[in-house]
DRENPA-3360 file (N, C-alpha, C; in nm, 2 decimals, always signed):
BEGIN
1 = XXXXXXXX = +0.08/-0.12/+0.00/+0.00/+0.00/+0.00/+0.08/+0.13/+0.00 ~ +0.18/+0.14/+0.03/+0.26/+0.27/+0.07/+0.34/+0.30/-0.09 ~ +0.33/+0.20/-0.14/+0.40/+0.26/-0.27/+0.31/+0.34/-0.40 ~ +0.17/+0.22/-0.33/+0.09/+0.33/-0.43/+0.00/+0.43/-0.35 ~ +0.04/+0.46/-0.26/+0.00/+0.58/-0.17/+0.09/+0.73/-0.22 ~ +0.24/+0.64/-0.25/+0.32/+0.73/-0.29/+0.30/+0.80/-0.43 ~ +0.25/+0.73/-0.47/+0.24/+0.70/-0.67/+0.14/+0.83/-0.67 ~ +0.04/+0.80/-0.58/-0.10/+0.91/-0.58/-0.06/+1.06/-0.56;
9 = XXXXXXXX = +0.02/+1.04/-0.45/+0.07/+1.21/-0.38/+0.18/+1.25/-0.55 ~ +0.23/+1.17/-0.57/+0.32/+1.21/-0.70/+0.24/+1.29/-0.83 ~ +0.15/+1.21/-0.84/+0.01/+1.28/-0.90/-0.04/+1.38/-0.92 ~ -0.09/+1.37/-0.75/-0.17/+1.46/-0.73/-0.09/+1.61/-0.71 ~ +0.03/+1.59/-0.70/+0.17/+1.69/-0.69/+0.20/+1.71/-0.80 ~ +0.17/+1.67/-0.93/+0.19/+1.75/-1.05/+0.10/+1.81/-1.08 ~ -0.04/+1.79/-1.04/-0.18/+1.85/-1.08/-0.15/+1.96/-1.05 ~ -0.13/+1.98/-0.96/-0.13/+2.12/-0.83/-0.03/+2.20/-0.95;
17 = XXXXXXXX = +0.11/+2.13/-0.93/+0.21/+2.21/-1.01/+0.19/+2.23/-1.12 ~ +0.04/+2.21/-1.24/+0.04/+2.27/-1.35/-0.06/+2.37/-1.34 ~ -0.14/+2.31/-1.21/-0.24/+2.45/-1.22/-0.14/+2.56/-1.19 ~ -0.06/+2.56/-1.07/+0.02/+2.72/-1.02/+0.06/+2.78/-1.16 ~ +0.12/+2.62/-1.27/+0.20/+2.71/-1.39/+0.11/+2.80/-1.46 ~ -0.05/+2.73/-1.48/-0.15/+2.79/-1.55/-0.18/+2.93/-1.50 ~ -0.20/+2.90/-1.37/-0.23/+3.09/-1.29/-0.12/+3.15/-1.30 ~ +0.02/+3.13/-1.28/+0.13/+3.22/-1.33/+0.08/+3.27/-1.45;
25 = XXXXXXXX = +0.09/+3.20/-1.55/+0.09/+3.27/-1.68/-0.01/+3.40/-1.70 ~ -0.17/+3.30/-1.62/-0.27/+3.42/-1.64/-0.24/+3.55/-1.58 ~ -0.17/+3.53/-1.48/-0.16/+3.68/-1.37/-0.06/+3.75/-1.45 ~ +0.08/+3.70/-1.51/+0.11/+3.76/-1.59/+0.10/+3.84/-1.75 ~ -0.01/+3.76/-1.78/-0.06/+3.84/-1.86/-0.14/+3.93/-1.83 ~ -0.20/+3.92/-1.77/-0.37/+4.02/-1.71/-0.22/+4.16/-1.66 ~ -0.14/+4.16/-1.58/-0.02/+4.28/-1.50/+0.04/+4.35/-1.61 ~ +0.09/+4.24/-1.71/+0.19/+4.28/-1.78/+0.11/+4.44/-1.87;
33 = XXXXXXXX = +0.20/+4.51/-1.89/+0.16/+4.69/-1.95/+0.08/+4.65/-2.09 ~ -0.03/+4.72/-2.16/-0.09/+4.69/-2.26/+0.02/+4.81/-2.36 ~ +0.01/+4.79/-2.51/+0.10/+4.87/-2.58/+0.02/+5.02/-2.57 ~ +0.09/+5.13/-2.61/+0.03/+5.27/-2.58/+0.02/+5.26/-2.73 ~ +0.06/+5.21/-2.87/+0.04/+5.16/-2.98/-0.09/+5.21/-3.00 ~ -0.19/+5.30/-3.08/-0.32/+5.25/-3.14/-0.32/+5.25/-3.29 ~ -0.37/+5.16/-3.34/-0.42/+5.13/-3.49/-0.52/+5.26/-3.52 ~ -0.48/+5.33/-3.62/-0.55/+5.45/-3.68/-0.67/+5.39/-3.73;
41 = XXXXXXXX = -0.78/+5.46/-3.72/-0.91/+5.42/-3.75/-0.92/+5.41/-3.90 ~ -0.99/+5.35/-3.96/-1.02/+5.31/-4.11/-1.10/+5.45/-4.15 ~ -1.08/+5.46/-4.30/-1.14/+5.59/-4.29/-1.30/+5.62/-4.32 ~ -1.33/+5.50/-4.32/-1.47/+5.50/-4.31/-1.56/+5.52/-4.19 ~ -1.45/+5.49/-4.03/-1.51/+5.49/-3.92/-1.50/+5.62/-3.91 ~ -1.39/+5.69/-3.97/-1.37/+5.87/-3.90/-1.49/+5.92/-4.03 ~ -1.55/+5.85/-4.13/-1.64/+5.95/-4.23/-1.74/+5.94/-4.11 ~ -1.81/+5.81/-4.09/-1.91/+5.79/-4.02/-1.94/+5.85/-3.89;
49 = XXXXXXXX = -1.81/+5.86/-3.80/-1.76/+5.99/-3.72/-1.80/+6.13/-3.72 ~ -1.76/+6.22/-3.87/-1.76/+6.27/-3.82/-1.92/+6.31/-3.91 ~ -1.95/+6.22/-3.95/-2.14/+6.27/-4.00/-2.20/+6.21/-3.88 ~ -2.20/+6.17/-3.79/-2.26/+6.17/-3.65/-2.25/+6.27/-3.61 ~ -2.14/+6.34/-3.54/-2.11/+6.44/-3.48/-2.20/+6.60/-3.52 ~ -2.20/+6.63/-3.66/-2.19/+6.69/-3.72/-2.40/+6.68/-3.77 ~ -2.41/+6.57/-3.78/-2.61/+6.59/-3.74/-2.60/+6.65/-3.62 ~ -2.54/+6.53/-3.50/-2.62/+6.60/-3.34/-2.60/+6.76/-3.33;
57 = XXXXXXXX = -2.50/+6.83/-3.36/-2.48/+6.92/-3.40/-2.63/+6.98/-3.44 ~ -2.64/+6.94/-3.59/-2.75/+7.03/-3.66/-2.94/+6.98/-3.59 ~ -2.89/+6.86/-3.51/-3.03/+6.83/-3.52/-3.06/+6.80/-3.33 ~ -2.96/+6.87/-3.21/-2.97/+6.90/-3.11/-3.09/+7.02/-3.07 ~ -3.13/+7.00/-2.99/-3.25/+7.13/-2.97/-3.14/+7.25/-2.93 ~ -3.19/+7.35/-2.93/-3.16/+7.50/-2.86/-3.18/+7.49/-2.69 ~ -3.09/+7.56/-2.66/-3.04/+7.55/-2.51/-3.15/+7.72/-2.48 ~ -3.14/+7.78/-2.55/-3.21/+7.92/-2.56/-3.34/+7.96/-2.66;
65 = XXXXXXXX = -3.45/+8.00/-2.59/-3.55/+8.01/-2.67/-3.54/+8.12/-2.81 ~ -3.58/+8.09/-2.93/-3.63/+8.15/-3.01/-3.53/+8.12/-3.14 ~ -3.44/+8.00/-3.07/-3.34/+7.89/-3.24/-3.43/+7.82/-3.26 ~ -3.40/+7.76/-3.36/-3.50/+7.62/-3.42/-3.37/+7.48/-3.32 ~ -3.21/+7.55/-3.37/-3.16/+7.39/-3.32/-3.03/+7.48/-3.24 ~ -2.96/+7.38/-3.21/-2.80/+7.40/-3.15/-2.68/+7.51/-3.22 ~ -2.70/+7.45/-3.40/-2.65/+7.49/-3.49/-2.67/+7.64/-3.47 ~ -2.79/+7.68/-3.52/-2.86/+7.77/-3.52/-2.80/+7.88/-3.43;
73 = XXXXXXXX = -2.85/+7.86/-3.28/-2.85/+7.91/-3.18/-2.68/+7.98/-3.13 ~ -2.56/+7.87/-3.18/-2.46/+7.92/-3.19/-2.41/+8.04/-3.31 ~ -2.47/+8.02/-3.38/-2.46/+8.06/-3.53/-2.49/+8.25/-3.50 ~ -2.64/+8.20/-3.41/-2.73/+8.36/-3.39/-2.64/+8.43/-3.27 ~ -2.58/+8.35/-3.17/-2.53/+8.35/-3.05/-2.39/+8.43/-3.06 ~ -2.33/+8.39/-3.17/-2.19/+8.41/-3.22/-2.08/+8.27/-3.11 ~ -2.13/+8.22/-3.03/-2.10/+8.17/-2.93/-2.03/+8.00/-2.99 ~ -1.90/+8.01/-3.04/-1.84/+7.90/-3.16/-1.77/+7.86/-3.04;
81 = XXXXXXXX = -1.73/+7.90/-2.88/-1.66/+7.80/-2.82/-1.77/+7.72/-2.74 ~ -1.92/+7.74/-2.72/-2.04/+7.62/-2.74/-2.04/+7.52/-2.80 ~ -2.01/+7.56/-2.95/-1.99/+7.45/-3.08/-1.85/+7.34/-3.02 ~ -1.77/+7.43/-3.04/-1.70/+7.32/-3.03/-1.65/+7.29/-2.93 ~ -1.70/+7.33/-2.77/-1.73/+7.25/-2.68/-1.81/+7.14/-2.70 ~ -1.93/+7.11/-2.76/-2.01/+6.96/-2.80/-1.90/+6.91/-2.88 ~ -1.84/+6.96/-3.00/-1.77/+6.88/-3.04/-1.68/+6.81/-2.98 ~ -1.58/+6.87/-2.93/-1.50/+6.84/-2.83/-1.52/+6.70/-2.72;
89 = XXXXXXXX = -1.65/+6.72/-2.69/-1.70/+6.61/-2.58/-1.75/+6.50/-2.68 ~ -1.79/+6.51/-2.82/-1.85/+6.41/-2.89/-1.77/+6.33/-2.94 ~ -1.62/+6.40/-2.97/-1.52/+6.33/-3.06/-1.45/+6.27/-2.98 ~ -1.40/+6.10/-3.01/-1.31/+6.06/-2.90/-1.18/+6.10/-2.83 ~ -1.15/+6.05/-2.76/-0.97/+6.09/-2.73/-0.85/+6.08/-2.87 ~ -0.77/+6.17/-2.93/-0.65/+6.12/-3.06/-0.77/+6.18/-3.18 ~ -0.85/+6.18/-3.17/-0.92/+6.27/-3.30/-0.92/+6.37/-3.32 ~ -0.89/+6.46/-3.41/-0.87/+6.58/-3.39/-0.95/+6.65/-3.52;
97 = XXXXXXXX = -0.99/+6.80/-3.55/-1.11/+6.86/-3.65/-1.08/+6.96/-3.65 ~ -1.14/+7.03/-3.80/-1.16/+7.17/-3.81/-1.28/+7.15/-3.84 ~ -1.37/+7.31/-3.85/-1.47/+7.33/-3.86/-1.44/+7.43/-3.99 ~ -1.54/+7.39/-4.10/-1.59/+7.52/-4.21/-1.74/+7.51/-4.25 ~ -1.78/+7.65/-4.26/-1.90/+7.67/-4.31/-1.85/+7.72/-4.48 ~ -1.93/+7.67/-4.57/-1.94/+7.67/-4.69/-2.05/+7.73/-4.75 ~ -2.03/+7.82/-4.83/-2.16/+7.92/-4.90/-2.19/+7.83/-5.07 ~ -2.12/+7.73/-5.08/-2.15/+7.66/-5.25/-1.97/+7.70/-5.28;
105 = XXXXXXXX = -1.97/+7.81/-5.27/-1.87/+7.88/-5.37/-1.72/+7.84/-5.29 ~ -1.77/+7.85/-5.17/-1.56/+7.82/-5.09/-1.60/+7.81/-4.94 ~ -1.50/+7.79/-4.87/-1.50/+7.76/-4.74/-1.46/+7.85/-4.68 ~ -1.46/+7.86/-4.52/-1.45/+7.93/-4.42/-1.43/+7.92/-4.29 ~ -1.37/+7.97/-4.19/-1.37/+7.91/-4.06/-1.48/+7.97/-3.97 ~ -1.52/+7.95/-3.86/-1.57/+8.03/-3.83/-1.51/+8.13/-3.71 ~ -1.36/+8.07/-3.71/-1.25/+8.18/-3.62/-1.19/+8.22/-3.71 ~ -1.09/+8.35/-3.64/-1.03/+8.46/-3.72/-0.96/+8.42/-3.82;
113 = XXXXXXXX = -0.88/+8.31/-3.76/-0.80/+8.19/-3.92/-0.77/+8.06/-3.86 ~ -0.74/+8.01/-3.96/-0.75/+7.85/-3.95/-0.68/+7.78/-3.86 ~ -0.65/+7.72/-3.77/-0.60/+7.63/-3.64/-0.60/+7.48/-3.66 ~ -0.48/+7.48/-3.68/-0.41/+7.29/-3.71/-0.40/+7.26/-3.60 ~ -0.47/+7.19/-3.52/-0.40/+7.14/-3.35/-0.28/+7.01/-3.44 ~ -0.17/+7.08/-3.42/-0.05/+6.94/-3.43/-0.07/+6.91/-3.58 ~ -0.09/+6.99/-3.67/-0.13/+6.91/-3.86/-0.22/+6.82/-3.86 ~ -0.19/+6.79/-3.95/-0.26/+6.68/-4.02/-0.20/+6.57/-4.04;
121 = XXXXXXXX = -0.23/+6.46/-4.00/-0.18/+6.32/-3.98/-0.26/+6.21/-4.06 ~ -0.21/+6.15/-4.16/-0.32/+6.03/-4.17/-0.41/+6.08/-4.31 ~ -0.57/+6.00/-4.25/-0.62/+6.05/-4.39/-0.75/+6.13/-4.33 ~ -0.79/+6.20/-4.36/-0.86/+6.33/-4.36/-1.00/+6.28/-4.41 ~ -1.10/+6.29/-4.32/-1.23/+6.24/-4.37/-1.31/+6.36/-4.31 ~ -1.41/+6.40/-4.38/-1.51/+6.50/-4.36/-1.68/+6.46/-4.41 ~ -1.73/+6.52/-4.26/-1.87/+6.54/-4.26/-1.95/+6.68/-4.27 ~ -2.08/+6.63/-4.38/-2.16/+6.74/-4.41/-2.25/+6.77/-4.37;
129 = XXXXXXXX = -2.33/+6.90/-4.35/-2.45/+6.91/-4.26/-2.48/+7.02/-4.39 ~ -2.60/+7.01/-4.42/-2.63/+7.13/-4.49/-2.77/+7.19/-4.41 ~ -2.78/+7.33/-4.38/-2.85/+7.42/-4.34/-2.92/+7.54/-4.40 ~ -3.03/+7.58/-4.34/-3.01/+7.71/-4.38/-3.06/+7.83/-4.31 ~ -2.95/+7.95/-4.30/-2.95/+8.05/-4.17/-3.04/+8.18/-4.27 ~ -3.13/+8.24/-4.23/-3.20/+8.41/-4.23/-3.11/+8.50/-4.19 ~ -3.00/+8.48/-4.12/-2.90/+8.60/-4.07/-2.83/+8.58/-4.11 ~ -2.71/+8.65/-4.10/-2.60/+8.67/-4.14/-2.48/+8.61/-4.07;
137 = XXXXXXXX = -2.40/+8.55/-4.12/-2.28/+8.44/-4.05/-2.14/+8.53/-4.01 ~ -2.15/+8.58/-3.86/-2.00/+8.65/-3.82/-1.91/+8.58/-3.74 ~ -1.79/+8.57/-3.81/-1.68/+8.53/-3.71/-1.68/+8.54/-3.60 ~ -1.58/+8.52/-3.50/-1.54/+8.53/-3.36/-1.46/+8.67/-3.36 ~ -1.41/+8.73/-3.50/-1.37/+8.90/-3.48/-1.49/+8.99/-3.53 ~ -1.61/+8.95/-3.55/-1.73/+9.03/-3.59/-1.74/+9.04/-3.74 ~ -1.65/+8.96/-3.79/-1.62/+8.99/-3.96/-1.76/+8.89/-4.01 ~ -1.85/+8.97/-4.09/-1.97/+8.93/-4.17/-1.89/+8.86/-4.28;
145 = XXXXXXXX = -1.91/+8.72/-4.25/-1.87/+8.60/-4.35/-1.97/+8.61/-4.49 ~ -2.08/+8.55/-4.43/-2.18/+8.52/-4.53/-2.28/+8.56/-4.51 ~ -2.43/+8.62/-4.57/-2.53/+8.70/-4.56/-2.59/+8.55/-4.55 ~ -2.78/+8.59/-4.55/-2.86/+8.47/-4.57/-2.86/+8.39/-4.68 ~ -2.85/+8.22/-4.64/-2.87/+8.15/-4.75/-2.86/+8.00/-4.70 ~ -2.85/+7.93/-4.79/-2.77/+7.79/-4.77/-2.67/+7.76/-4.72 ~ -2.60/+7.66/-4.64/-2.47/+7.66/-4.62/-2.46/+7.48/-4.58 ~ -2.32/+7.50/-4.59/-2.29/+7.39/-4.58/-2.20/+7.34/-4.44;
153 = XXXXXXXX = -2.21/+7.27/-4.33/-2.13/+7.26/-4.25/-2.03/+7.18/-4.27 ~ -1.92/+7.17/-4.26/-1.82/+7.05/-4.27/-1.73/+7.05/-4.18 ~ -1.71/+6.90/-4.14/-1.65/+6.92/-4.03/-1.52/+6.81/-4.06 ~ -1.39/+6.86/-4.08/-1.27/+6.77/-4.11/-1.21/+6.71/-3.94 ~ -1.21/+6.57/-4.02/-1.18/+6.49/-3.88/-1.03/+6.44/-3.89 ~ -0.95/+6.39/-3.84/-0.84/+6.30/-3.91/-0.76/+6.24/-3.71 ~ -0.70/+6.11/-3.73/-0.66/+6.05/-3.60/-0.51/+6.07/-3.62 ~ -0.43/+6.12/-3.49/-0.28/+6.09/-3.46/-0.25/+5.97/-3.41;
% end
């Protein structure tokens, strides 16, 4: 009896010793650092991106009575660090945008001039919102952009 008593404990002593090997490995994996690495988004996730962003934008209610929407209300407000505060909170972390309003004919910012946070990286996808304002479209230095009409919002997205 004692030999195959021994035979069992020998056993039952490697069992043990492949589970600990199995939980090592897991704990080391689960600790070990993840890469800071990210894979740039395909450019169909940043189109789709930034034509999400860029409705909620045009089709958010007004925070203040007497706009039809969000758009609007910034537009009437003059109030573009509103705007792109939603943006800001809509778009994820590493994405980065400009804003232009478009009369048909050319584009525009709706600040004094144009602002590259860090260039342009990658591939450059843009979303369109088309609107249309009764007033008149002024920059952030009071400069009358565009009179009433159609316009076009666009919003260029691109990932570092």
């Amino acid at each position: 009896m004692r030999k195959n008593d021994l035979g069992q404990m020998m056993v039952f002593e490697a069992i043990i010793f492949a589970v600990f090997i199995i939980v090592a490995i897991f704990f080391v994996y689960q600790l070990s650092p993840r890469s800071s690495f990210s894979v740039s988004a395909p450019s169909a996730e940043l189109a789709t991106l930034a034509d999400d962003v860029v409705r909620g934008v045009g089709s958010r209610d007004a925070t203040v009575s007497g706009f039809d929407n969000f758009l609007e209300e910034c537009i009437g407000l003059g109030d573009f660090d509103l705007l792109t505060g939603y943006i800001n909170t809509s778009l994820p972390v590493g994405v980065y945008y400009n804003l232009y309003v478009s009369n048909g004919s050319g584009f525009v910012t709706l600040y004094s001039d144009e602002v590259f946070v860090g260039g342009r990286f990658g591939e450059v996808s843009r979303g369109h919102y088309l609107f249309y304002y009764g007033g008149s479209i002024v920059n952030s230095t009071c400069s009358t952009l565009y009179g009433p009409g159609v316009f076009d919002l666009v919003l260029e997205v691109w990932r570092i």
